[in-house]
PDB file of the backbone (N, CA, C, O) and the ligand in Angstrom, with CONECT records:
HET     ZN  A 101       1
ATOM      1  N   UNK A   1      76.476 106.332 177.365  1.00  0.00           N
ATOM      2  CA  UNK A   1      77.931 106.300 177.615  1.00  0.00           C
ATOM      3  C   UNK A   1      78.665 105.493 176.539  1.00  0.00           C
ATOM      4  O   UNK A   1      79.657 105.957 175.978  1.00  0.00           O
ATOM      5  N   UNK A   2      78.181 104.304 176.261  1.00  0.00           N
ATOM      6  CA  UNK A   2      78.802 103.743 174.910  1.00  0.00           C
ATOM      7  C   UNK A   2      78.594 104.395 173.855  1.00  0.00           C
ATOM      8  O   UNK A   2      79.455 104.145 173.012  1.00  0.00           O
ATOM      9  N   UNK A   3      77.845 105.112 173.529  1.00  0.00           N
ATOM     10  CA  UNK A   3      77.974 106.124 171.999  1.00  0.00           C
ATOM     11  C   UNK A   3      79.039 106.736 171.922  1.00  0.00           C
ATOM     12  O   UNK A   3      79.721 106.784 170.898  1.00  0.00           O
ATOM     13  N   UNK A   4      79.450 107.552 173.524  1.00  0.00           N
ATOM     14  CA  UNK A   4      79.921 108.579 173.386  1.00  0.00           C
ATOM     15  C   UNK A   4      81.207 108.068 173.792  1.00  0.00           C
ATOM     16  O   UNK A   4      82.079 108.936 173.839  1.00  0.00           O
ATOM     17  N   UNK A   5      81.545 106.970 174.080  1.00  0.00           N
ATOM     18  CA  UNK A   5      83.085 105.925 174.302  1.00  0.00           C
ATOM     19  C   UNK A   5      83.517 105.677 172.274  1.00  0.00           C
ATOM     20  O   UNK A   5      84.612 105.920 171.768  1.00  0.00           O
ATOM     21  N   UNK A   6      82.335 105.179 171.570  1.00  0.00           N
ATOM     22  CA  UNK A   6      82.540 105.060 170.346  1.00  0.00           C
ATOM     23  C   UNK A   6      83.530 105.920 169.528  1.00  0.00           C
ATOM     24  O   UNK A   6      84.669 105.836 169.071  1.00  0.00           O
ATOM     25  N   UNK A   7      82.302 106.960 169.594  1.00  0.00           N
ATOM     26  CA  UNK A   7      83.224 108.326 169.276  1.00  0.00           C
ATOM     27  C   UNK A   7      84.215 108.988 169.000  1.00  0.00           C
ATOM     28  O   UNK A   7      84.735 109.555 168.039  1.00  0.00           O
ATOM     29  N   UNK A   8      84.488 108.651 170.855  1.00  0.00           N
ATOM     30  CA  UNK A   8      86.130 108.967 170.988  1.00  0.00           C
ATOM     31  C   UNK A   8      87.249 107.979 170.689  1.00  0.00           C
ATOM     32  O   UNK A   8      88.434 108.258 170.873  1.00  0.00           O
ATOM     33  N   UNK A   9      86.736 106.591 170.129  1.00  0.00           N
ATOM     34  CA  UNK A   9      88.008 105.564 169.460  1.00  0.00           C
ATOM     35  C   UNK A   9      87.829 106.919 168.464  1.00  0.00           C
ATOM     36  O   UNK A   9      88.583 107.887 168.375  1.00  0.00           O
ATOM     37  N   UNK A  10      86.565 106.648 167.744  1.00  0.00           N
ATOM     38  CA  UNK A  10      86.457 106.844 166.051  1.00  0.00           C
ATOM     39  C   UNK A  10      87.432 107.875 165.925  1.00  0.00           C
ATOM     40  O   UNK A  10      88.307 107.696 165.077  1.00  0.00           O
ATOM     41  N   UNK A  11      87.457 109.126 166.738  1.00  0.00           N
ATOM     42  CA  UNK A  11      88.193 110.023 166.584  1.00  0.00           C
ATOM     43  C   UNK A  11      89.698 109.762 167.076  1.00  0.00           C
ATOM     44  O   UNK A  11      90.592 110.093 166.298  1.00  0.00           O
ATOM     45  N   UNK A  12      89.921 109.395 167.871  1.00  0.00           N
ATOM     46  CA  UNK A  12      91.521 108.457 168.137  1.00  0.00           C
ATOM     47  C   UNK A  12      91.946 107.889 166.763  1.00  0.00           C
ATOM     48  O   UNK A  12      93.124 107.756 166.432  1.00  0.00           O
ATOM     49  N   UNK A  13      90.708 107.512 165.864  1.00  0.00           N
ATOM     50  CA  UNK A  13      91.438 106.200 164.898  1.00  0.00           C
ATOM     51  C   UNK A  13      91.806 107.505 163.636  1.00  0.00           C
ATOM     52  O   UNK A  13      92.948 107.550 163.179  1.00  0.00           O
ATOM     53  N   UNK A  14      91.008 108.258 163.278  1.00  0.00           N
ATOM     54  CA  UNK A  14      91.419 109.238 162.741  1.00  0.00           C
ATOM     55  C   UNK A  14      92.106 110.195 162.698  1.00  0.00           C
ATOM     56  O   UNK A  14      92.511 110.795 161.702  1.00  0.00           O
ATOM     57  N   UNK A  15      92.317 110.440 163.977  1.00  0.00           N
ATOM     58  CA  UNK A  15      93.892 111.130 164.878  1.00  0.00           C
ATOM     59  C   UNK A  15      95.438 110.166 164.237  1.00  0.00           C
ATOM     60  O   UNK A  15      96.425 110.443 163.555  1.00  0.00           O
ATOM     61  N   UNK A  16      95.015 109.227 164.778  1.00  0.00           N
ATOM     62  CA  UNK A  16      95.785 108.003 164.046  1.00  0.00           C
ATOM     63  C   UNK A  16      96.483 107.582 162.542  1.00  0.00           C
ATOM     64  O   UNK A  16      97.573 107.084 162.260  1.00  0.00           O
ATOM     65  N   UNK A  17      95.128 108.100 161.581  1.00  0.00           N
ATOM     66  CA  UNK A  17      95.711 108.145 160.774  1.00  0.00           C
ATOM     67  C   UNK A  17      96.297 108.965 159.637  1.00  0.00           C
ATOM     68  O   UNK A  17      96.737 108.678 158.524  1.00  0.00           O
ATOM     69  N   UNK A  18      96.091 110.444 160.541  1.00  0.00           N
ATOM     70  CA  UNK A  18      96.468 111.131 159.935  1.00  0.00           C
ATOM     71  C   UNK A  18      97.949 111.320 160.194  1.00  0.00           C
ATOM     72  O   UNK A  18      98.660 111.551 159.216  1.00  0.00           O
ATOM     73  N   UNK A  19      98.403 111.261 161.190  1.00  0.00           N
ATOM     74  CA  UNK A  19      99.572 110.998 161.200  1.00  0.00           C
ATOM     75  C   UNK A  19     100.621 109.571 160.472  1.00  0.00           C
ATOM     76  O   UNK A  19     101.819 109.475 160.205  1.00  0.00           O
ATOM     77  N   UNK A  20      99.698 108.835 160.378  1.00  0.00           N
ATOM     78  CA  UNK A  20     100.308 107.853 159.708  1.00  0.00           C
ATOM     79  C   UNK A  20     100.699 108.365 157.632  1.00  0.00           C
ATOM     80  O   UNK A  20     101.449 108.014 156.721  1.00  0.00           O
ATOM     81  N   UNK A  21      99.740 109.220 157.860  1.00  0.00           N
ATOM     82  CA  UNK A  21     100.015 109.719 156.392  1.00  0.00           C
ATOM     83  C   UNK A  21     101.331 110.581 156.727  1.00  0.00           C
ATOM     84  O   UNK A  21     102.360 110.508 156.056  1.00  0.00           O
ATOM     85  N   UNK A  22     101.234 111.069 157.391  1.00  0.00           N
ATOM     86  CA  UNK A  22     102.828 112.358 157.917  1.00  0.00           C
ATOM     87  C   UNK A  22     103.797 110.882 157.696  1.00  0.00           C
ATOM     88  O   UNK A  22     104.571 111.087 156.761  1.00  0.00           O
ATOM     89  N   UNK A  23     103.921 109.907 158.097  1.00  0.00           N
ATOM     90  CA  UNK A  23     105.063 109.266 158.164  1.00  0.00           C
ATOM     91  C   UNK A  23     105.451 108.341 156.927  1.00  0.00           C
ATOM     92  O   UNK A  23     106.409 107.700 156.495  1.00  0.00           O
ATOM     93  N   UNK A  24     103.843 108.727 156.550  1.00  0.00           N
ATOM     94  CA  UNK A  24     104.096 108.373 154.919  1.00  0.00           C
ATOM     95  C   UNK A  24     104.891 109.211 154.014  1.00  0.00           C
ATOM     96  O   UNK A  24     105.654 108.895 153.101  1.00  0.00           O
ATOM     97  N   UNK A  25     104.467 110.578 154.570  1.00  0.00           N
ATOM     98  CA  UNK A  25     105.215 111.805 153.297  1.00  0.00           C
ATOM     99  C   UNK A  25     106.270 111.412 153.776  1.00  0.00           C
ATOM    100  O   UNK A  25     106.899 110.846 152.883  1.00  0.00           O
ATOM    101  N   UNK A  26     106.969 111.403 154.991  1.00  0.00           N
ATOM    102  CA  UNK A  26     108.091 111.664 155.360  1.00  0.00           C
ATOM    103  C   UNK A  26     109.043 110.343 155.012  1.00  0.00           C
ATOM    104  O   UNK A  26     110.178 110.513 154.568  1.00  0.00           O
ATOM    105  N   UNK A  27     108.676 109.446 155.170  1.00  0.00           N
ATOM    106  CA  UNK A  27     109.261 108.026 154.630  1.00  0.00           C
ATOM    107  C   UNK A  27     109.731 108.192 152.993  1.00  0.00           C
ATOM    108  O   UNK A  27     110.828 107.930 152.501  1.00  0.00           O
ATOM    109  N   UNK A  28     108.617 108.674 152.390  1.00  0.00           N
ATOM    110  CA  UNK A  28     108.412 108.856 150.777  1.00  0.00           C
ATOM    111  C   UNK A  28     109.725 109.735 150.293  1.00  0.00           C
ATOM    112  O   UNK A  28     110.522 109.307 149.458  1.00  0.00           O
ATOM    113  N   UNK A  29     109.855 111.195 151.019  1.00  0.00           N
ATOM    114  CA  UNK A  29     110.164 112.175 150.528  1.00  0.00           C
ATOM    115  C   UNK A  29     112.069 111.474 151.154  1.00  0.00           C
ATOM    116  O   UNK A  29     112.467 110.905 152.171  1.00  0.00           O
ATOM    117  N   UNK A  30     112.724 111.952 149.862  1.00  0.00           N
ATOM    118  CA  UNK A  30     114.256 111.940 149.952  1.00  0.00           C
ATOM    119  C   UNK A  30     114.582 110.808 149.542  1.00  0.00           C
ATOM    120  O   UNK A  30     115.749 110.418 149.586  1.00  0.00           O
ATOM    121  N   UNK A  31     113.396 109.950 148.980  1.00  0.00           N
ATOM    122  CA  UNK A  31     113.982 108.555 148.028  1.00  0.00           C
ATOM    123  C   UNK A  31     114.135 108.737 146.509  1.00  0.00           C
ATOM    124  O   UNK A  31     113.693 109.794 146.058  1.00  0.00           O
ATOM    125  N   UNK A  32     114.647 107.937 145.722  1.00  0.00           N
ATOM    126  CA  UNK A  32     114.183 108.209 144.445  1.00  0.00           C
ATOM    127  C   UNK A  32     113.183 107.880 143.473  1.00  0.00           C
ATOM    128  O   UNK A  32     112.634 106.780 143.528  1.00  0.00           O
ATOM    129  N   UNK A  33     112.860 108.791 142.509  1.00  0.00           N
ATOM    130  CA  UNK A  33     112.062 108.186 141.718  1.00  0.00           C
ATOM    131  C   UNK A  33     111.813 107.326 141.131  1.00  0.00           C
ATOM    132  O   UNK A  33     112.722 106.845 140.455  1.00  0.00           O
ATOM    133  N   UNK A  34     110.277 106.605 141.080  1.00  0.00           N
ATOM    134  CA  UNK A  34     110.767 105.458 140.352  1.00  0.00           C
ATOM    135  C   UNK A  34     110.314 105.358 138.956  1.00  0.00           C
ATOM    136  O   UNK A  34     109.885 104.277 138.554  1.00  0.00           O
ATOM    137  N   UNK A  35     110.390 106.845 137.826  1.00  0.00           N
ATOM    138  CA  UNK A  35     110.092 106.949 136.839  1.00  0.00           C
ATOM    139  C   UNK A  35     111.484 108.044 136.486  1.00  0.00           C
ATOM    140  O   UNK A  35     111.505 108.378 135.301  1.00  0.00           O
ATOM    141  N   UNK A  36     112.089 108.356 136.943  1.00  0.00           N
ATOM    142  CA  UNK A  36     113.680 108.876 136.420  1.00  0.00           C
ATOM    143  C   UNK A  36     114.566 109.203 137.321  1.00  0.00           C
ATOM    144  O   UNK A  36     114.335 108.595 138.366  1.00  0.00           O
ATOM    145  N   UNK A  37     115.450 109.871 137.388  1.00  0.00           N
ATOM    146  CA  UNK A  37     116.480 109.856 138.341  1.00  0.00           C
ATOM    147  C   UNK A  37     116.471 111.275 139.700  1.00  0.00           C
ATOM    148  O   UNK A  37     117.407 111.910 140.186  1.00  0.00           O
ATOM    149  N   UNK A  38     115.253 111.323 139.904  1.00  0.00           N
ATOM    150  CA  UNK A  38     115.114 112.742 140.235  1.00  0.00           C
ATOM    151  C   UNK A  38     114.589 111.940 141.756  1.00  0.00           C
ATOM    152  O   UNK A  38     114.153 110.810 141.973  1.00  0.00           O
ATOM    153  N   UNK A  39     114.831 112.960 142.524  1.00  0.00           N
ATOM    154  CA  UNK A  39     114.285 112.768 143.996  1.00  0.00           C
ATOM    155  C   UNK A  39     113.065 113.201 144.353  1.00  0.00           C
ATOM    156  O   UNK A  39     112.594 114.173 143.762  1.00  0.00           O
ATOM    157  N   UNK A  40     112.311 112.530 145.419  1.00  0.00           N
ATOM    158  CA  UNK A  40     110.948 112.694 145.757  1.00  0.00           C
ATOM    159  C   UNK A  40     111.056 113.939 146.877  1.00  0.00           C
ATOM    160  O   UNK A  40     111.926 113.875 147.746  1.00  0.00           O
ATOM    161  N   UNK A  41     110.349 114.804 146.830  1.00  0.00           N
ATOM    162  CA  UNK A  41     110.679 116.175 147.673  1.00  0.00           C
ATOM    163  C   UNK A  41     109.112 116.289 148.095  1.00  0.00           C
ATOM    164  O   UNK A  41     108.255 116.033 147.249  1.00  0.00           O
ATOM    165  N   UNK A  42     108.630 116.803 149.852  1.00  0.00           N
ATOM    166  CA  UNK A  42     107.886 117.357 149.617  1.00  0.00           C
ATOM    167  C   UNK A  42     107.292 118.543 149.753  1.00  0.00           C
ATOM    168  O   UNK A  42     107.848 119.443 150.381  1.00  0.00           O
ATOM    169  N   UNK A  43     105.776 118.740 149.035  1.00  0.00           N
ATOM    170  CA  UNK A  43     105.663 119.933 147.957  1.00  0.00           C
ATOM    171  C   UNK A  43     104.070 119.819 148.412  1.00  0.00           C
ATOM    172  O   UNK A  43     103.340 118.832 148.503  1.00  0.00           O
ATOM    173  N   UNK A  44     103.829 121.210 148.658  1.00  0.00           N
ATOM    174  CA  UNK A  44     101.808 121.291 148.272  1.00  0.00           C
ATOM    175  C   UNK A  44     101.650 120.948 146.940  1.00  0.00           C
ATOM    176  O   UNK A  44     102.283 121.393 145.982  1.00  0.00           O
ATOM    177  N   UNK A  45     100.536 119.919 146.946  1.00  0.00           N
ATOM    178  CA  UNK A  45     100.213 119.705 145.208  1.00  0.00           C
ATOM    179  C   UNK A  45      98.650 119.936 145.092  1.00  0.00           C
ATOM    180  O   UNK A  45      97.757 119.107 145.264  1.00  0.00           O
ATOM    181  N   UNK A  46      98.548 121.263 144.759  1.00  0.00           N
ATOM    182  CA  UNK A  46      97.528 122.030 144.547  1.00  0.00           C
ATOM    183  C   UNK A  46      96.386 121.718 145.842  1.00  0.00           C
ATOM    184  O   UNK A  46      95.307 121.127 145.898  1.00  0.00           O
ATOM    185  N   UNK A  47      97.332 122.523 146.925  1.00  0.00           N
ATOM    186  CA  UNK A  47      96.825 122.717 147.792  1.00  0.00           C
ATOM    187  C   UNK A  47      96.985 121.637 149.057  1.00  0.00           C
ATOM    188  O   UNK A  47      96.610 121.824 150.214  1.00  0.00           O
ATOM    189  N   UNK A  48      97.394 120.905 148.721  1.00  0.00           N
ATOM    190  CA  UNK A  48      97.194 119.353 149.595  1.00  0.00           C
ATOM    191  C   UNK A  48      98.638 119.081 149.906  1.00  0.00           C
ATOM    192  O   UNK A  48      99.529 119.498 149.165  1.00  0.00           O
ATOM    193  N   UNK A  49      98.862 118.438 150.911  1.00  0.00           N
ATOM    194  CA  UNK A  49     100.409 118.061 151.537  1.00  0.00           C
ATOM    195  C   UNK A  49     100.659 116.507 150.243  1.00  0.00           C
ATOM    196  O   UNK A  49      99.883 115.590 149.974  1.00  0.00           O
ATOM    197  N   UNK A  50     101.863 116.769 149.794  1.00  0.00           N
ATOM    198  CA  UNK A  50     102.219 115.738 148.756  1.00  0.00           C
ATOM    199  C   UNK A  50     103.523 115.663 148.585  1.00  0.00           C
ATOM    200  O   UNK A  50     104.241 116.450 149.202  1.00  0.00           O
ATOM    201  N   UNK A  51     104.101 114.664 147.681  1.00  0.00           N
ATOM    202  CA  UNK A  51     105.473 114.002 147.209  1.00  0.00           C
ATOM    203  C   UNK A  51     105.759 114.047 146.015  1.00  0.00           C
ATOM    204  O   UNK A  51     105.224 113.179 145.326  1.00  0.00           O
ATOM    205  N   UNK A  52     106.510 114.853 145.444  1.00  0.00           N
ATOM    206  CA  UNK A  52     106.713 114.918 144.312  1.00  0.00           C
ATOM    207  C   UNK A  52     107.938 114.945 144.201  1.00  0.00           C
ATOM    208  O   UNK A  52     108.695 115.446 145.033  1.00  0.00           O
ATOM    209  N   UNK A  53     108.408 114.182 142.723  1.00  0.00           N
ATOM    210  CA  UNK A  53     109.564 114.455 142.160  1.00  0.00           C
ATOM    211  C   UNK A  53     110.076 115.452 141.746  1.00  0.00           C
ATOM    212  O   UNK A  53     109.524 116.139 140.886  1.00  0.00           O
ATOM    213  N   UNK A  54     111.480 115.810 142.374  1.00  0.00           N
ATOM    214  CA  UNK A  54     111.968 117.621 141.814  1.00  0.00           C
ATOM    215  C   UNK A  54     112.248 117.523 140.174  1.00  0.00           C
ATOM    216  O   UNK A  54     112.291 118.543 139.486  1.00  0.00           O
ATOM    217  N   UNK A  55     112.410 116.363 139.691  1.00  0.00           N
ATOM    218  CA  UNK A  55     112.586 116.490 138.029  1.00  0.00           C
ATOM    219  C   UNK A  55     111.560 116.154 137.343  1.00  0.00           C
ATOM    220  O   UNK A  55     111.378 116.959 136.430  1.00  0.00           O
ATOM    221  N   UNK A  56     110.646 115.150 137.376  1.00  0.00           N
ATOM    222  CA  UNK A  56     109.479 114.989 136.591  1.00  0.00           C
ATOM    223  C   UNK A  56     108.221 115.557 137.187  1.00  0.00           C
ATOM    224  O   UNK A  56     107.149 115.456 136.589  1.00  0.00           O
ATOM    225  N   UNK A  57     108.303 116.016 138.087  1.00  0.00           N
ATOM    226  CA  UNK A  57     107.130 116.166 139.107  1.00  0.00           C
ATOM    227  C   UNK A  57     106.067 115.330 138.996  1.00  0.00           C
ATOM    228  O   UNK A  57     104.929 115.706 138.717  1.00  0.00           O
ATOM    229  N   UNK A  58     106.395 114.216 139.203  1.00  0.00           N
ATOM    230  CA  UNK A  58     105.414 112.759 139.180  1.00  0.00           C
ATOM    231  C   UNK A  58     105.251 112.774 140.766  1.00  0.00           C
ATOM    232  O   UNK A  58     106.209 112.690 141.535  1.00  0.00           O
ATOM    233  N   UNK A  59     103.710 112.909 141.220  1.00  0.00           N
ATOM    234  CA  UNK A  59     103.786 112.753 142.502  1.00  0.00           C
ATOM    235  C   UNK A  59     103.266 111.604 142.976  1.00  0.00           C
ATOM    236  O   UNK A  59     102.363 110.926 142.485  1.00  0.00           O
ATOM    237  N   UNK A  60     103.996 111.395 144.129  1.00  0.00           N
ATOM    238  CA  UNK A  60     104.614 109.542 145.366  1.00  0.00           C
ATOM    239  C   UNK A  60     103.274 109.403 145.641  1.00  0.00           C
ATOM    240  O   UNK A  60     102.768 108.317 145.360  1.00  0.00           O
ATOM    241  N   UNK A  61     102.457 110.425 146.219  1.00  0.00           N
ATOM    242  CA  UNK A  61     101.898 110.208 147.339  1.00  0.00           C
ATOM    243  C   UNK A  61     100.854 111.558 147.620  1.00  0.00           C
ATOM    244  O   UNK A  61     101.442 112.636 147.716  1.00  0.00           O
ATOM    245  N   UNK A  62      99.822 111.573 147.716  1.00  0.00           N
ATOM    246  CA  UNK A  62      99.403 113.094 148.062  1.00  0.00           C
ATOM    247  C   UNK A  62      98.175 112.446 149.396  1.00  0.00           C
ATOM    248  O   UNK A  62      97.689 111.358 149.705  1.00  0.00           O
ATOM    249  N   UNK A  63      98.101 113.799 149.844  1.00  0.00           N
ATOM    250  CA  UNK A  63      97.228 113.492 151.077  1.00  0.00           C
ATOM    251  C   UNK A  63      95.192 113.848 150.553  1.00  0.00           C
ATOM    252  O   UNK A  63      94.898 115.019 150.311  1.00  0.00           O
ATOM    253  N   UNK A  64      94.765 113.434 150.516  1.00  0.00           N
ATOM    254  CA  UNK A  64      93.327 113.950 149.859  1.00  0.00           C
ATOM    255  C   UNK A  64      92.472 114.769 151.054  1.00  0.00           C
ATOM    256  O   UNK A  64      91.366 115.247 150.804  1.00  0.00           O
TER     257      UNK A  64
HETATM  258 ZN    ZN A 101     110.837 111.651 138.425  1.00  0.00          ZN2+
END
């Protein structure tokens, strides 16, 4: 019964933080850049949920 109590944090904590990355893009995205004057938008960056700038496309933040 404790293995299987383990588990289900471990998977709670990873539930957890995947959303904490969502509130990361979402925090990130609609600020500005901090390499030119362009806004952080977000954008799949080759394939992956990410933050990129609409003028340099320097990206904030990507999810791996
Ligand atoms: Zn930029």
């Amino acid at each position: 019964m404790e293995l299987i109590n383990s588990m289900t944090n471990e998977m709670q904590q990873l539930n957890g933080g995947k959303s904490g990355h969502e509130q990361l893009l979402r925090g990130l995205s609609g600020q500005s850049c901090a390499y030119c004057d362009g806004t952080l938008t977000r954008e799949q960056f080759q394939s992956d949920e990410a933050v990129v700038c609409d003028e340099c496309g320097t990206p904030a933040a990507r999810i791996w």
